[in-house]
N, C-alpha and C positions, 0 to 999 in steps of 0.2 A: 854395506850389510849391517854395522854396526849402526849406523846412526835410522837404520830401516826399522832394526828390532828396537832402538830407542824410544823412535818417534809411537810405534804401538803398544810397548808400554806404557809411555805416558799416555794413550788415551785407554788402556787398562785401568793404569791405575785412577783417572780422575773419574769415570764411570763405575768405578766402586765406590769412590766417595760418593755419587752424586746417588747407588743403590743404599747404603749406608746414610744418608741423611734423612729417606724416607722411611723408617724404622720398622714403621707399621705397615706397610703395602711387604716390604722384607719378609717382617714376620707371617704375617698371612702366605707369602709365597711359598716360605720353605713348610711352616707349619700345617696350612691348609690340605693337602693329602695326605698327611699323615695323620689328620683329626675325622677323615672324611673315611683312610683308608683303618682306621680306630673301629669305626662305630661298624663301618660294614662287616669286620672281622670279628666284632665282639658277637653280632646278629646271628652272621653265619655258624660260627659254635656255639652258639646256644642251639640253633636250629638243627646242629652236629650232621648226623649223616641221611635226615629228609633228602636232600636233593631237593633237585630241579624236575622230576619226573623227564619221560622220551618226547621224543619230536613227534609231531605228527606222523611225519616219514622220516624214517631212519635210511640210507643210504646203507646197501648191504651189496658183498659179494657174498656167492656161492663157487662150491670147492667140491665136483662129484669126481670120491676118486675111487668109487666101487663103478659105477658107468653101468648098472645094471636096470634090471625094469623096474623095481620098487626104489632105487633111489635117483633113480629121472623120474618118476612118477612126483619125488618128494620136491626134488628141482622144481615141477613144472606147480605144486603148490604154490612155492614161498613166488614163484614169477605173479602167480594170480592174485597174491596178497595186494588191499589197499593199505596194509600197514606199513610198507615198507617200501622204497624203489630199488629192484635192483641190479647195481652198476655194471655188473661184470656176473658171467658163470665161465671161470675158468681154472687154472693150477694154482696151489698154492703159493708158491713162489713169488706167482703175479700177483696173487690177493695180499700177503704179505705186504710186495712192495705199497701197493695199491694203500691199505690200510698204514702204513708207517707213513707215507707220505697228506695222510688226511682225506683221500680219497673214499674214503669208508668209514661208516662208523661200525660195522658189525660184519665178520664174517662167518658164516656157517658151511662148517667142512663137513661130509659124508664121508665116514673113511671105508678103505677097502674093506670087504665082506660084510657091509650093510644087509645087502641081501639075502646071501646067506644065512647069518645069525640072529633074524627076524625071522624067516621064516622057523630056525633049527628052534628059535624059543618057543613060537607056538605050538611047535611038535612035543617039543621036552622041554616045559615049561620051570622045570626044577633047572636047568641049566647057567650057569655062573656068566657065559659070556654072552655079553647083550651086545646089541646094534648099536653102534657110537655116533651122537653127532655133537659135534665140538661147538658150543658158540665165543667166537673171538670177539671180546669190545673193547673199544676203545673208551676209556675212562682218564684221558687225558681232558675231557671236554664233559658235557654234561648230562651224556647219556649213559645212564644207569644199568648195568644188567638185569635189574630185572624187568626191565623196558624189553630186553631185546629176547628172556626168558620167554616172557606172555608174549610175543610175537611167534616165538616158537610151539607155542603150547596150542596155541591157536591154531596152528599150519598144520601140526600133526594131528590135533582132531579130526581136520577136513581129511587129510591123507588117510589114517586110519579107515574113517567111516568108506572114504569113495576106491579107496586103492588097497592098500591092505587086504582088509577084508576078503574084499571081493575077489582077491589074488590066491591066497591062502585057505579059508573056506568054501570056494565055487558057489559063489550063490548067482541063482538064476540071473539071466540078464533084467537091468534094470530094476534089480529091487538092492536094496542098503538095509544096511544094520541100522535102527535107532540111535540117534548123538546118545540118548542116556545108556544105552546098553553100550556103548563105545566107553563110553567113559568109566562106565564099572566097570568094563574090562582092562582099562587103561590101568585102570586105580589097582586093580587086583595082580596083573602079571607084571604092568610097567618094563615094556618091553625092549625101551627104547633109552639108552643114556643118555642123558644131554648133560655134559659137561660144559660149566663153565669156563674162559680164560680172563682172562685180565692183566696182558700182560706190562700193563703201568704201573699196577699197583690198583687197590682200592683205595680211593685217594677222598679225603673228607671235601667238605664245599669249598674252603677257602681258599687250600692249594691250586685246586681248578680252575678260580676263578682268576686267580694271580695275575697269570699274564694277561688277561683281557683288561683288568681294572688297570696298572699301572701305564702300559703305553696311553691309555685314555685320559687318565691325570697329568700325567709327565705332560702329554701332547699340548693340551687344556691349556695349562700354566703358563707354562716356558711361553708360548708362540704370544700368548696377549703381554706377559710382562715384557718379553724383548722387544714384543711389535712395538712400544713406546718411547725405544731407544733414540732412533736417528729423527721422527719425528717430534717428538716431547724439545729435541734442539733445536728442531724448527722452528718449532711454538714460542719458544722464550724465546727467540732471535740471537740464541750464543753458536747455532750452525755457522750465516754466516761469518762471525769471526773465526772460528775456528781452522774454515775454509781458507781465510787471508794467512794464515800459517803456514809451514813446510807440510804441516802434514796431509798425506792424501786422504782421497777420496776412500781405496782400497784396501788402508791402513785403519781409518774409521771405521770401518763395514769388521776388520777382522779383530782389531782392538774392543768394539763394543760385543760383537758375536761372543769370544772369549769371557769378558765379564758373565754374559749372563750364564755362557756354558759350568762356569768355576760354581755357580749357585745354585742351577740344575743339576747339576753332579752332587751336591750335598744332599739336596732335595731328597736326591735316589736315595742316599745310602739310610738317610732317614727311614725313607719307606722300607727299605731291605730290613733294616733291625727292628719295624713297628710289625712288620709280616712276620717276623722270626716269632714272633710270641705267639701266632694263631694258627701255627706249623706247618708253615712253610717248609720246605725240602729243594734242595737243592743239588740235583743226584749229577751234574755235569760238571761241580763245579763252580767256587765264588768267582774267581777269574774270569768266564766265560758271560757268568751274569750279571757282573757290572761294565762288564762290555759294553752286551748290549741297552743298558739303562743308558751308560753314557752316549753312545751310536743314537739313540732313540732322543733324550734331550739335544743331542748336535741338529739331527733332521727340524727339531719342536721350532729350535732358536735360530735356525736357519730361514725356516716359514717367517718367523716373525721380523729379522731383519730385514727379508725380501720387502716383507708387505710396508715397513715402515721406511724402506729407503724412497719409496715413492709417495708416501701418503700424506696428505697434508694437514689432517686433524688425526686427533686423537680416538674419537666416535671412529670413521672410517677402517682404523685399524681392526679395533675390538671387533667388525662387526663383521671383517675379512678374517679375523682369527675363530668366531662361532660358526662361521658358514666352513671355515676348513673343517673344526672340529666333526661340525656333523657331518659332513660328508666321508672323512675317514673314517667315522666310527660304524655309519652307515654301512659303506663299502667293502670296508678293509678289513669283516671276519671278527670284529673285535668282541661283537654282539652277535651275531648269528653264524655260526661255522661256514666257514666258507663251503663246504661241500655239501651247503644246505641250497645255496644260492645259484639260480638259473648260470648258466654258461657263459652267458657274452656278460654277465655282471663279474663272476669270478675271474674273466679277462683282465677288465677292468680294475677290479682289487687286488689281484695280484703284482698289478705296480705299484700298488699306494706304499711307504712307509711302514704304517702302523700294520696292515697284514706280515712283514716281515718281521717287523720289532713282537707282535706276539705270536707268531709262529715259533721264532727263534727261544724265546721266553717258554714256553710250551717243552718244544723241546731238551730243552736245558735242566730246566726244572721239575717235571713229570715225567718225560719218555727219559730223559738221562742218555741222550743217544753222544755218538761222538762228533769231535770238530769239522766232520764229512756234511752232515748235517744241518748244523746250524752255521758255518763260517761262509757259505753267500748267503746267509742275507745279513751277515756283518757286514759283508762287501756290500751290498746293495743300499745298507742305510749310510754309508760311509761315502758313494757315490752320490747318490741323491744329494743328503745334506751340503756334501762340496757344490755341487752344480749350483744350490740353490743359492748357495753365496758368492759364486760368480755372479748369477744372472742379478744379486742384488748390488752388489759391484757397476755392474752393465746401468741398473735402472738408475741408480745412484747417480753417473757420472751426468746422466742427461734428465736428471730432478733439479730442480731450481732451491738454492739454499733459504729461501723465507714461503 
């Protein structure tokens, strides 16, 4: 055992000399997201709390818990809306989970006695208690409340004008109140409360953006500078000597993995304190999210050891570490919410890494939830990453040393 952990230090430590004598590729490695993740942080607060503006469609549940005829009338609005798709009309409870799992960006509750208290306003319009509808958003990601407001404003015009109305007043069949005389009367009794929630916080651009930017950099990095590990010894022909040695195959693949993992773990923390100045938050917990920074560079350096235990130029690597990158960043929610994305794609994404490493980010950082939460998909990049350096192990043994 002793002369096991020996032999993998010595090919630790001579694979930090050999990162250490290239000073400059170093430097760019560990410095590079941090000068990247600089400028986007300087942009985003200047820009402060613009946003991102809403999705085209927002993914919303509904929450009818009056169950009466003006507020299934309002249901069957938001259903006919093309501004929104939505997932669910069911209990709260559900819409909660639904929403805390990213299922939803928006949930809009009717609560009990909607119907009631609309109608009693119109009667005795001096009256204190108005009809409630709650809008829940999600502000973990980069839809705005008042994205989800003017979705609302909009649904109850058309409600007003075709349901309402025509409930409450008796107007002949087939005739409507004018949208402008709707709207003065909107303007003037404002019948209806819509309370907003937010229960992440209102959170500026660059908290938000946190977790998608960093697994995308981490990923980036790590995968092209490791990929150049086991091959770059190919290239100068000190593989096979290395190979005439005691030391294995298995012990190189984990002895070199290690180096680069010790310099993507710095990377991180770099990034963690260049994020602290654009305010970043951290409501789970430091613990928790240099986890997963470090889980996230293992999976990075993981990919690139694979790709370079087989590869036999240098090009080849880099050009298997851009086609990984785009296709995680593609796939894996990093860029577009996953719950934006057709179904048998979020199948799909939902294995990759990088949806875990910024889910988990997300949650840690923004929702502030607990270790119920975010600790599988610790599990899960911690799994992955291990598999992947068996399977480079595997290709390893049956790659030819020149």
């Amino acid at each position: 055992m002793e002369s096991r952990q020996k032999r993998i230090r010595q090919v630790f430590t001579n694979e930090f000399k050999i990162l250490s004598n290239d000073k400059k590729a170093l430097a760019f490695f560990i410095l590079g997201p941090i000068i990247i993740l600089a400028v986007i942080g300087a942009v985003t607060t200047v820009v402060g709390g613009v946003g991102l503006g809403g999705f085209e469609q927002m993914k919303v549940a509904i929450v009818d818990e009056d169950n009466s005829q003006l507020s299934q009338a309002l249901v069957q609005r938001f259903q006919q809306s093309d501004q929104i798709v939505v997932v669910a009309t069911t209990d709260r409870a559900t819409a909660m989970k639904l929403f805390e799992q990213g299922g939803v960006d928006v949930i809009y509750l009717i609560e009990n006695g909607f119907d009631n208290k609309l109608r009693t306003y119109y009667l005795h319009p001096g009256s204190p208690d108005k009809a409630t509808l709650d809008i829940i958003v999600d502000t973990s990601w980069v839809t705005p409340p008042s994205a989800a407001q003017a979705v609302a404003a909009a649904v109850l015009l058309q409600f007003f004008q075709r349901d309402v109305f025509p409930a409450i007043v008796k107007l002949p069949p087939g005739q409507q109140v004018p949208p402008e005389q709707v709207q003065e009367l909107l303007a003037t009794l404002s019948p209806i409360n819509p309370r907003v929630q937010t229960p992440y916080g209102e959170n500026a651009l660059f908290p938000v953006l946190f977790p998608t930017l960093i697994p995308l950099m981490l990923m980036s990095f790590s995968i092209q500078l490791s990929g150049l590990s086991i091959v770059g010894e190919r290239i100068r022909g000190t593989l096979s000597r290395i190979l005439k040695t005691p030391v294995r195959r298995s012990e190189i693949v984990v002895g070199k993995a290690l180096a680069y993992i010790v310099v993507a773990v710095v990377q991180a923390f770099g990034v963690v304190a260049t994020s602290l100045l654009f305010g970043l938050t951290i409501k789970s917990g430091v613990i928790p999210l240099f986890a997963v920074l470090f889980l996230t560079c293992y999976v990075a350096c993981a990919f690139g050891i694979f790709y370079s235990s087989f590869s036999t130029s240098e090009k080849a690597v880099i050009q298997l570490a851009n086609i990984t990158a785009l296709l995680l960043n593609a796939l894996g929610g990093a860029i577009i919410p996953m719950s934006s994305m057709p179904d048998q794609v979020q199948t799909v994404g939902k294995l990759l890494p990088i949806y875990n490493s910024v889910t988990a980010l997300r949650e840690i950082t923004i929702k502030g939830l607990g270790p119920e939460a975010w600790l599988p998909y610790l599990a899960y990049l911690a799994v992955f990453g291990t598999v992947l350096l068996v399977l480079a192990v595997v290709a390893f043994r049956f790659s030819k040393a020149e």
